[in-house]
Structures are given as structure tokens and as C-alpha cells.
Backbone as XML, in Angstrom:
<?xml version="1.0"?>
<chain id="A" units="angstrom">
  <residue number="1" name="UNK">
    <atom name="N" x="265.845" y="106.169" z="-108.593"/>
    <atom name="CA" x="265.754" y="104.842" z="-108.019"/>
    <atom name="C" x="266.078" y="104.928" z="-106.531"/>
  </residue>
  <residue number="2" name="UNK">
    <atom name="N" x="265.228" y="104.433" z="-105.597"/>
    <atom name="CA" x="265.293" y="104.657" z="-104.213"/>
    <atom name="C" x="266.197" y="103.142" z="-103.890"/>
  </residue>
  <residue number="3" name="UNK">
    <atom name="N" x="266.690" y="103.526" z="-102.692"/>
    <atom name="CA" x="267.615" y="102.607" z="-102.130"/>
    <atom name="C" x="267.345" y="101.321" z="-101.792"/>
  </residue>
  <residue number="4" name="UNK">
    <atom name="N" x="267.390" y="100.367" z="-101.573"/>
    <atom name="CA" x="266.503" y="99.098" z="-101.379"/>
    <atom name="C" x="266.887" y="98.790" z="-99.344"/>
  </residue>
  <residue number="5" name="UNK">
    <atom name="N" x="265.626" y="98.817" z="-98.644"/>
    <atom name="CA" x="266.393" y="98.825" z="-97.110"/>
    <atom name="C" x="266.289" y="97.475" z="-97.213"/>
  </residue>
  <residue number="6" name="UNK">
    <atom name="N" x="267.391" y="97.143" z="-95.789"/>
    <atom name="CA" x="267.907" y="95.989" z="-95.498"/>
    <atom name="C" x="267.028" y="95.862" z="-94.567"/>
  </residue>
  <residue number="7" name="UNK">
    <atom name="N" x="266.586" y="94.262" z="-94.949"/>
    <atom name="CA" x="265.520" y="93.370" z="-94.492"/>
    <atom name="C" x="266.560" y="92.695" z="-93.145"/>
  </residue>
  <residue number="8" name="UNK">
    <atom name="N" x="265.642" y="91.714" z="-92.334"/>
    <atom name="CA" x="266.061" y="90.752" z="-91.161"/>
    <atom name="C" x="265.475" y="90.123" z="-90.424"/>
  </residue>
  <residue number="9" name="UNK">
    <atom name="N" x="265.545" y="88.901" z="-89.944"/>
    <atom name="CA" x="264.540" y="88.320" z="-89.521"/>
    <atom name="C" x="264.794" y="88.285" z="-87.648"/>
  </residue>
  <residue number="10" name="UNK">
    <atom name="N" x="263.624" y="88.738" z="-87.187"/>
    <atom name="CA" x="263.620" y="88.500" z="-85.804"/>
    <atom name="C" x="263.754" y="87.029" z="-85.163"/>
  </residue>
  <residue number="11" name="UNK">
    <atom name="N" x="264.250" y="86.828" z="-84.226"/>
    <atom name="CA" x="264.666" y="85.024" z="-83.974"/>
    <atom name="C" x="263.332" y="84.503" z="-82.920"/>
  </residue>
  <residue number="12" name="UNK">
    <atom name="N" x="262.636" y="85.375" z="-82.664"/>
    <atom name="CA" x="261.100" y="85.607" z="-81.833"/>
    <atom name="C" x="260.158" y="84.969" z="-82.333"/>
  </residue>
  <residue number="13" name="UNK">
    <atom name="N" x="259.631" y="85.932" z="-83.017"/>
    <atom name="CA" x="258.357" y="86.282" z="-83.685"/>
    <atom name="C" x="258.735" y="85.405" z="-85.582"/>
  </residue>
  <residue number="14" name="UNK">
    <atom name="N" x="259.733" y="85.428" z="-85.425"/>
    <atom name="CA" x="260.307" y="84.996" z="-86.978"/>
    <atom name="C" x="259.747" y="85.575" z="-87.993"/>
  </residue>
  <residue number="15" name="UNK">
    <atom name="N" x="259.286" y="86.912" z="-87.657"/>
    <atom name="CA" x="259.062" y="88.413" z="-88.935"/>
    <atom name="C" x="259.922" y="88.747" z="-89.388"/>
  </residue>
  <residue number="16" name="UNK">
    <atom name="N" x="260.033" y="89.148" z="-90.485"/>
    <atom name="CA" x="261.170" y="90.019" z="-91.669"/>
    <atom name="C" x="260.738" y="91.618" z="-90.891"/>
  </residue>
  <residue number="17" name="UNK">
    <atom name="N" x="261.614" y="91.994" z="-90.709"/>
    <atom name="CA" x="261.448" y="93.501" z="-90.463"/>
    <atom name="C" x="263.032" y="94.464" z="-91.162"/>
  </residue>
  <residue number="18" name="UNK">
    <atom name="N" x="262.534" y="95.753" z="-91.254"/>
    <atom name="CA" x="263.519" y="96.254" z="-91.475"/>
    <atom name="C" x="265.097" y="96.423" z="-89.975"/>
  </residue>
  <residue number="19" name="UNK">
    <atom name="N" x="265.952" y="95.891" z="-90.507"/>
    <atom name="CA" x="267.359" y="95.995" z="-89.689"/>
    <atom name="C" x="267.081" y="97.227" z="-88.609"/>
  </residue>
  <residue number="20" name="UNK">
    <atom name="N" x="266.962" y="98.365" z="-89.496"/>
    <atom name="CA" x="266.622" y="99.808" z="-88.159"/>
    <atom name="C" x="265.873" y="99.220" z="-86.682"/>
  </residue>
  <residue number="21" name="UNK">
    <atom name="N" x="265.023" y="98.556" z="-86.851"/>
    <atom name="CA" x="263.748" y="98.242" z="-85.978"/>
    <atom name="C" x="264.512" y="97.121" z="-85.035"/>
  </residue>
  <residue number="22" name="UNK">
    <atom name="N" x="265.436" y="96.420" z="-85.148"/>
    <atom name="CA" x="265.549" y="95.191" z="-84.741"/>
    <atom name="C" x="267.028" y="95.805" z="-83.975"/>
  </residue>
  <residue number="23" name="UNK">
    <atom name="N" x="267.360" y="94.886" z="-82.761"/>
    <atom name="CA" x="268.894" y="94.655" z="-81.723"/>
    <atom name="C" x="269.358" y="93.737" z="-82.518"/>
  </residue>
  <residue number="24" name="UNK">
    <atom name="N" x="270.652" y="94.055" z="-82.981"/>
    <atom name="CA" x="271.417" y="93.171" z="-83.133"/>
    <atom name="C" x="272.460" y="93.119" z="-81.939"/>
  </residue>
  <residue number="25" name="UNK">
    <atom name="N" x="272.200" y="91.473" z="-81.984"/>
    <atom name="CA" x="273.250" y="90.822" z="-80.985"/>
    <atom name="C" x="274.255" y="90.228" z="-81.431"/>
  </residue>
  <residue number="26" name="UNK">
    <atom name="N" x="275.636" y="90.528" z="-81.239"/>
    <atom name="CA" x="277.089" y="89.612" z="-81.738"/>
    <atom name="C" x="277.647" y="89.080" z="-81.091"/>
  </residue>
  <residue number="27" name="UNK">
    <atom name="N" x="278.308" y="87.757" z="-81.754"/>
    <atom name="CA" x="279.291" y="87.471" z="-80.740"/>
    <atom name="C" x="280.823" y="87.318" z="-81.350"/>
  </residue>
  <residue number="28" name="UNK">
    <atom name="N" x="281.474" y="88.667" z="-80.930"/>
    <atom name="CA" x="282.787" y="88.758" z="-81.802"/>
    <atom name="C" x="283.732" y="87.798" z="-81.771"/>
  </residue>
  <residue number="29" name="UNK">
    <atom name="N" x="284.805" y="87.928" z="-82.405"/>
    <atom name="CA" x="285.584" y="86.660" z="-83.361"/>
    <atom name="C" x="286.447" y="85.927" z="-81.962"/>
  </residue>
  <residue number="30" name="UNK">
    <atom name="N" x="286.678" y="86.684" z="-80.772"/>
    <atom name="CA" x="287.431" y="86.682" z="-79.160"/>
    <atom name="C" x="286.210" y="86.017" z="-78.649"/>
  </residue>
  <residue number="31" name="UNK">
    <atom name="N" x="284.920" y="85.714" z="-79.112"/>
    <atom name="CA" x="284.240" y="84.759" z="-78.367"/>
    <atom name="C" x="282.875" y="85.912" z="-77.010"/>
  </residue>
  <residue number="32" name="UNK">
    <atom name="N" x="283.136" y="87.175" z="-77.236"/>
    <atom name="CA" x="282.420" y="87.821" z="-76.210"/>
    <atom name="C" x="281.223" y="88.386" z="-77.384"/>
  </residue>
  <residue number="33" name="UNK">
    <atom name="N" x="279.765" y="88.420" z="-76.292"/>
    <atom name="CA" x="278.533" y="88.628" z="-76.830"/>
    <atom name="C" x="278.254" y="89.930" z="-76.428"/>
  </residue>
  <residue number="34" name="UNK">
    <atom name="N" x="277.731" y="90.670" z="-77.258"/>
    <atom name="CA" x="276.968" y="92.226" z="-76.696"/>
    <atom name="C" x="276.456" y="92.816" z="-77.989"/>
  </residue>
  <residue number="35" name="UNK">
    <atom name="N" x="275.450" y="93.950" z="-77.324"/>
    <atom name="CA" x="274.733" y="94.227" z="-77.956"/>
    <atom name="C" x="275.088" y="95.008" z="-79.257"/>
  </residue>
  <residue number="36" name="UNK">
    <atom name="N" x="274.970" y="95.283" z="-80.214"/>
    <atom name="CA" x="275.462" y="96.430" z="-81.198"/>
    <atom name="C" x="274.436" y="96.923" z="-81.442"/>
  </residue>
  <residue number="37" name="UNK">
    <atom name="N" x="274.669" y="98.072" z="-81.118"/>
    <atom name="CA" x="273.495" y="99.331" z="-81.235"/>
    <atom name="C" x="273.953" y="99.948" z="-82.482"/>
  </residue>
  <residue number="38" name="UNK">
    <atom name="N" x="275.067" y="99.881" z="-83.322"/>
    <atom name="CA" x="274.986" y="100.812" z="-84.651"/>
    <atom name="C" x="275.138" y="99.554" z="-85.532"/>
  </residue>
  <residue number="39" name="UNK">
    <atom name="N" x="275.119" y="98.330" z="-85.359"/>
    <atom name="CA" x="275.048" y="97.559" z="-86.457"/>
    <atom name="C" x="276.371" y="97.336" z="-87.156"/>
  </residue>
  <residue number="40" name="UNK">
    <atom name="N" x="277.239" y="97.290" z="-86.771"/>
    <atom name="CA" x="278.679" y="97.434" z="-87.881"/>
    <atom name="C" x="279.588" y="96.739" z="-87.086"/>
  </residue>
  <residue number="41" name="UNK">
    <atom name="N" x="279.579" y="96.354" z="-85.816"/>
    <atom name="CA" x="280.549" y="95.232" z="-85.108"/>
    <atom name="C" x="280.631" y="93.999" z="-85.775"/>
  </residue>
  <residue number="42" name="UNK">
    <atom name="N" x="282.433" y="93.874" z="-85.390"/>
    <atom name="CA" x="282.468" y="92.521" z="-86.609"/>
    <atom name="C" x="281.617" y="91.114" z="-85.939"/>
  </residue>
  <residue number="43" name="UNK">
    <atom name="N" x="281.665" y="90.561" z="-86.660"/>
    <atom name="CA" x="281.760" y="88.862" z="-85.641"/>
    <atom name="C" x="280.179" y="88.299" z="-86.167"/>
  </residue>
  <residue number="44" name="UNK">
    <atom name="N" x="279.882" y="87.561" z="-85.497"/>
    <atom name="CA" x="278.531" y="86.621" z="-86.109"/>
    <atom name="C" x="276.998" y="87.463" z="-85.037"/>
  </residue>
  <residue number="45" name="UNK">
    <atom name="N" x="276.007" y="87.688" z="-86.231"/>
    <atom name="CA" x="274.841" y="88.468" z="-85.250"/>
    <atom name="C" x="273.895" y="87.482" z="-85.622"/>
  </residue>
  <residue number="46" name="UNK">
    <atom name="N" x="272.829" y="88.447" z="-84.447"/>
    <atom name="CA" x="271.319" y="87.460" z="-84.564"/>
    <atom name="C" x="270.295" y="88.660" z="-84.132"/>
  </residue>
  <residue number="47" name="UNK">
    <atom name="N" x="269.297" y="88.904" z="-84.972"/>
    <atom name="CA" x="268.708" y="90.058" z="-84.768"/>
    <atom name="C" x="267.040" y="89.724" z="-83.816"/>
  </residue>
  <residue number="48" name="UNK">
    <atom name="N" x="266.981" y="90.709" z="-82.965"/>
    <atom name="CA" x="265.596" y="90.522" z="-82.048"/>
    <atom name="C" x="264.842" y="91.748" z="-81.886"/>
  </residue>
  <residue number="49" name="UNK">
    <atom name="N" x="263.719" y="91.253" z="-82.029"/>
    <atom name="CA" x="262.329" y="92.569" z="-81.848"/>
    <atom name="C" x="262.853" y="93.227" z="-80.342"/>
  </residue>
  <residue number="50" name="UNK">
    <atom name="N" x="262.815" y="94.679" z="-80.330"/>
    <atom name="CA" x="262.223" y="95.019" z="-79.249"/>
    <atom name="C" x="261.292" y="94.593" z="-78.561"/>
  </residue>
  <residue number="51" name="UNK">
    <atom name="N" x="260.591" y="93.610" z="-78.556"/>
    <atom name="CA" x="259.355" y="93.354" z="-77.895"/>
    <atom name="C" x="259.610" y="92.208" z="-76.766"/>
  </residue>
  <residue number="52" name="UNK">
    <atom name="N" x="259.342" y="92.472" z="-75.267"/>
    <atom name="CA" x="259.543" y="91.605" z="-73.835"/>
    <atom name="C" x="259.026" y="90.109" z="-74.840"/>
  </residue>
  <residue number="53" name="UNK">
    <atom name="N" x="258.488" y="90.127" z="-75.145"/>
    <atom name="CA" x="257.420" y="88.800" z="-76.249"/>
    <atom name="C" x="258.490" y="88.071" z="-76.718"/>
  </residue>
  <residue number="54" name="UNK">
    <atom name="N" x="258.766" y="88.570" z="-77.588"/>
    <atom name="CA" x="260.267" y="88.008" z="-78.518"/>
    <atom name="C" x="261.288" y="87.440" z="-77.375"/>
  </residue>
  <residue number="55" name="UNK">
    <atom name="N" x="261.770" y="88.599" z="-76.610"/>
    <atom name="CA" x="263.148" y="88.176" z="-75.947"/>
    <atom name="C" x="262.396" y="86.788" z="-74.469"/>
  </residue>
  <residue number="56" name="UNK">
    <atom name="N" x="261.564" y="86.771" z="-74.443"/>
    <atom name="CA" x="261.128" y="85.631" z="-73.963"/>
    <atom name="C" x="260.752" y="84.230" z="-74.088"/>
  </residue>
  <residue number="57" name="UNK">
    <atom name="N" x="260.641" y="84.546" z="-75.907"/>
    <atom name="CA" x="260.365" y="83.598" z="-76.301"/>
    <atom name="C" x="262.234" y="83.193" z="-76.975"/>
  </residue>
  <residue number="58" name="UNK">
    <atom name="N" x="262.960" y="83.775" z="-77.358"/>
    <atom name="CA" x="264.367" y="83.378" z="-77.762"/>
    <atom name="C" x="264.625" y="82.741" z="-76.332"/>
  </residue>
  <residue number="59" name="UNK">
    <atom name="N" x="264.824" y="83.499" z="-75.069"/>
    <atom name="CA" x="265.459" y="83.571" z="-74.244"/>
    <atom name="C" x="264.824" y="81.564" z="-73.419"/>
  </residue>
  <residue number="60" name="UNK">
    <atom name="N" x="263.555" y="81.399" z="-73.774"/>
    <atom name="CA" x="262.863" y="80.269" z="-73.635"/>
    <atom name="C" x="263.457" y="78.935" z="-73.987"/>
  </residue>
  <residue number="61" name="UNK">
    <atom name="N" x="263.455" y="79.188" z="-75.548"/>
    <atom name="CA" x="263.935" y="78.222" z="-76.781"/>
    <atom name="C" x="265.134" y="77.998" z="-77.116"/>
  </residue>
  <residue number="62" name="UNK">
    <atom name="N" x="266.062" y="79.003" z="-76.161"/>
    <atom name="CA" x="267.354" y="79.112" z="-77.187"/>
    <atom name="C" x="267.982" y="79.144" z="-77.949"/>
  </residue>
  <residue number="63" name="UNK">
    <atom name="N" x="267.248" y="79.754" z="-78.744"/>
    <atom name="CA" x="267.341" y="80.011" z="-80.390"/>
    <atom name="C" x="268.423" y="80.864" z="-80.523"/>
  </residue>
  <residue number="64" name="UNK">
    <atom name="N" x="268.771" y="82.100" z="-79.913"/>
    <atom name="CA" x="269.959" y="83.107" z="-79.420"/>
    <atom name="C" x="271.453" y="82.181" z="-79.660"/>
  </residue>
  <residue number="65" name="UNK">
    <atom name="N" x="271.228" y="80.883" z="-78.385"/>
    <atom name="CA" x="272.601" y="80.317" z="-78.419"/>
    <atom name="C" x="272.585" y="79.361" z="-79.777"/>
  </residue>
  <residue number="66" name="UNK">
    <atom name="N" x="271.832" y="78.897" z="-79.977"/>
    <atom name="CA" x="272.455" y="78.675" z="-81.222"/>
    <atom name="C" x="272.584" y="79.178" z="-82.820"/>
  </residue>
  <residue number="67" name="UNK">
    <atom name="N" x="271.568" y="80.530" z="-83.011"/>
    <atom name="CA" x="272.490" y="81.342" z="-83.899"/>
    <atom name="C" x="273.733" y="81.895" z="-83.577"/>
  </residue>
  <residue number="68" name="UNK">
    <atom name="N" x="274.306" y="82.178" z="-81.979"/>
    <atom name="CA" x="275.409" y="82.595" z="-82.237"/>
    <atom name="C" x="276.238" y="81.275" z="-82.153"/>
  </residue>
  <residue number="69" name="UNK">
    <atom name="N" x="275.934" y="80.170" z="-82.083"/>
    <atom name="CA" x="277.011" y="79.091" z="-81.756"/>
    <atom name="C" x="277.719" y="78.869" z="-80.924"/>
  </residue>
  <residue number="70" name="UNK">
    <atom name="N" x="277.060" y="79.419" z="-79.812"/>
    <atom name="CA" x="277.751" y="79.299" z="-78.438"/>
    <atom name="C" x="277.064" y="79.615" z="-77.307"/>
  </residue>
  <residue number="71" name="UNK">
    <atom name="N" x="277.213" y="79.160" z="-76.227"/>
    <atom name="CA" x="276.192" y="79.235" z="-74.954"/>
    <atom name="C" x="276.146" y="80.468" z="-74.422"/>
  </residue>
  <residue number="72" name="UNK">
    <atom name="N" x="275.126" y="81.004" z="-73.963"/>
    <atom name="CA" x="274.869" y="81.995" z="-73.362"/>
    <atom name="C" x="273.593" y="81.930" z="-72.330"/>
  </residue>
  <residue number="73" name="UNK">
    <atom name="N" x="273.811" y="82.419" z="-70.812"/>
    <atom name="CA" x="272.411" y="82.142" z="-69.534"/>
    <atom name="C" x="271.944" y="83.125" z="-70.278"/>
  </residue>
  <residue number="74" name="UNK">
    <atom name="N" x="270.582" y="83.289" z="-69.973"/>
    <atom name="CA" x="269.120" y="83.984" z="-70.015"/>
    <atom name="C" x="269.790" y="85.097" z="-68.925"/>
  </residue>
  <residue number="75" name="UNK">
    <atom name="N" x="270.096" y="84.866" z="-68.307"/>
    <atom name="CA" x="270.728" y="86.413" z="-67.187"/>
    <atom name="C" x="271.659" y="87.086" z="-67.877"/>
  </residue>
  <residue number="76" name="UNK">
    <atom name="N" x="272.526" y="86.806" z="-68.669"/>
    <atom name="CA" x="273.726" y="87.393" z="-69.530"/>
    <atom name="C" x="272.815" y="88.223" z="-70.838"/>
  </residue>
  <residue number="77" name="UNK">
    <atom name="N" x="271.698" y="86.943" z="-71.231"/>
    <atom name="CA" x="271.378" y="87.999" z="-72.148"/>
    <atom name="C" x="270.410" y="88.997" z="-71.780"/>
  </residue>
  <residue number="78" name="UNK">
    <atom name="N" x="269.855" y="88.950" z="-70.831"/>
    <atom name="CA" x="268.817" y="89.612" z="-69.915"/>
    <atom name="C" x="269.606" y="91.325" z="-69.664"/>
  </residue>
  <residue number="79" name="UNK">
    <atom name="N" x="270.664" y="90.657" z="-69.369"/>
    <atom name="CA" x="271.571" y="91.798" z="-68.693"/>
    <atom name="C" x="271.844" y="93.127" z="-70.194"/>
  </residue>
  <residue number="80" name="UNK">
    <atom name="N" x="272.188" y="92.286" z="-71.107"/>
    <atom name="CA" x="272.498" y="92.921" z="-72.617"/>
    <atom name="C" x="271.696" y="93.685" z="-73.171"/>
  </residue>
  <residue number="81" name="UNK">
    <atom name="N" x="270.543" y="92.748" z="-73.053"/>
    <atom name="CA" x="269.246" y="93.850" z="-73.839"/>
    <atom name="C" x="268.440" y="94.943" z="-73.170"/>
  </residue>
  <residue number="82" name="UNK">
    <atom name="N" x="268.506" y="94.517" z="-71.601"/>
    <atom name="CA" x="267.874" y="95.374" z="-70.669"/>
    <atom name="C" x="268.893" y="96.751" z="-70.433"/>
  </residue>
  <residue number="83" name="UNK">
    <atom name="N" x="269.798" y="96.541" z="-70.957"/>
    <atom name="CA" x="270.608" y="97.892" z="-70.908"/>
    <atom name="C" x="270.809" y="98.597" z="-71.634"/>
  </residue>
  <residue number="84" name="UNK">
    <atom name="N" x="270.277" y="98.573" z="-73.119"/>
    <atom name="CA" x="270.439" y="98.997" z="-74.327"/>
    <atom name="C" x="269.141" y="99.297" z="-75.018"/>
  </residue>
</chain>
């Protein structure tokens, strides 16, 4: 019996993709947002396509600030994903 992978939905494109494929973004329990590149930081996430497409269209709509429940500029998150 093979393992079952963990599904997730991009906040973009609003595709199910597998977790591997997707940035997760957190914003830990102290209130600060960044990127998690291995997936295992505590606190509340919101997962996004690699794709300029996606993070333009979250970054547009603000869909970002309110899965994490809290405000965040388009330059803060600009800054997060463009570095990772």
C-alpha cells in the first residue's frame, strides 16, 4: 500500500496540488510572517503556486491577508517569496 501524498490548495489559481509543489507561507503564534521552505513551522499557513500569476493575483485580492488573519503590504510579501 503506497503512501497517500498530501494534497493543498493554491490561494491563486485555487488548484489542489501536491504540498511538495506549493510555498507555504506562516504566520507564527508571535504574529511574524515568512516563508517555510520545509513545511513544519508552527503557526497558521496558506499555500501558493510558484507561479508570478498566482502571487499576483493573491497579492491583488488579498486573499494572503486574510487566510493568515492579519495584514500584510504586497512589498512584505513580495520581499518573502522573491527570496525563497
Amino acid at each position: 500500500m503506497s503512501k497517500k501524498t498530501p494534497m493543498r490548495m493554491c490561494l491563486g489559481c485555487r488548484e489542489m496540488k501536491e504540498k511538495s509543489q506549493l510555498v507555504r507561507i506562516v504566520k507564527s503564534p508571535d504574529g511574524e510572517v515568512s516563508v517555510d521552505a520545509i513545511g513544519k513551522k508552527p503557526g497558521r499557513g496558506a499555500y501558493l503556486c510558484r507561479d508570478s500569476n498566482c502571487f499576483k493575483r493573491v497579492a491583488k485580492s488579498g486573499a494572503i491577508s486574510r487566510a493568515l488573519k492579519t495584514s500584510i503590504s504586497e512589498s512584505i510579501l513580495a520581499h518573502h517569496i522573491l527570496n525563497n
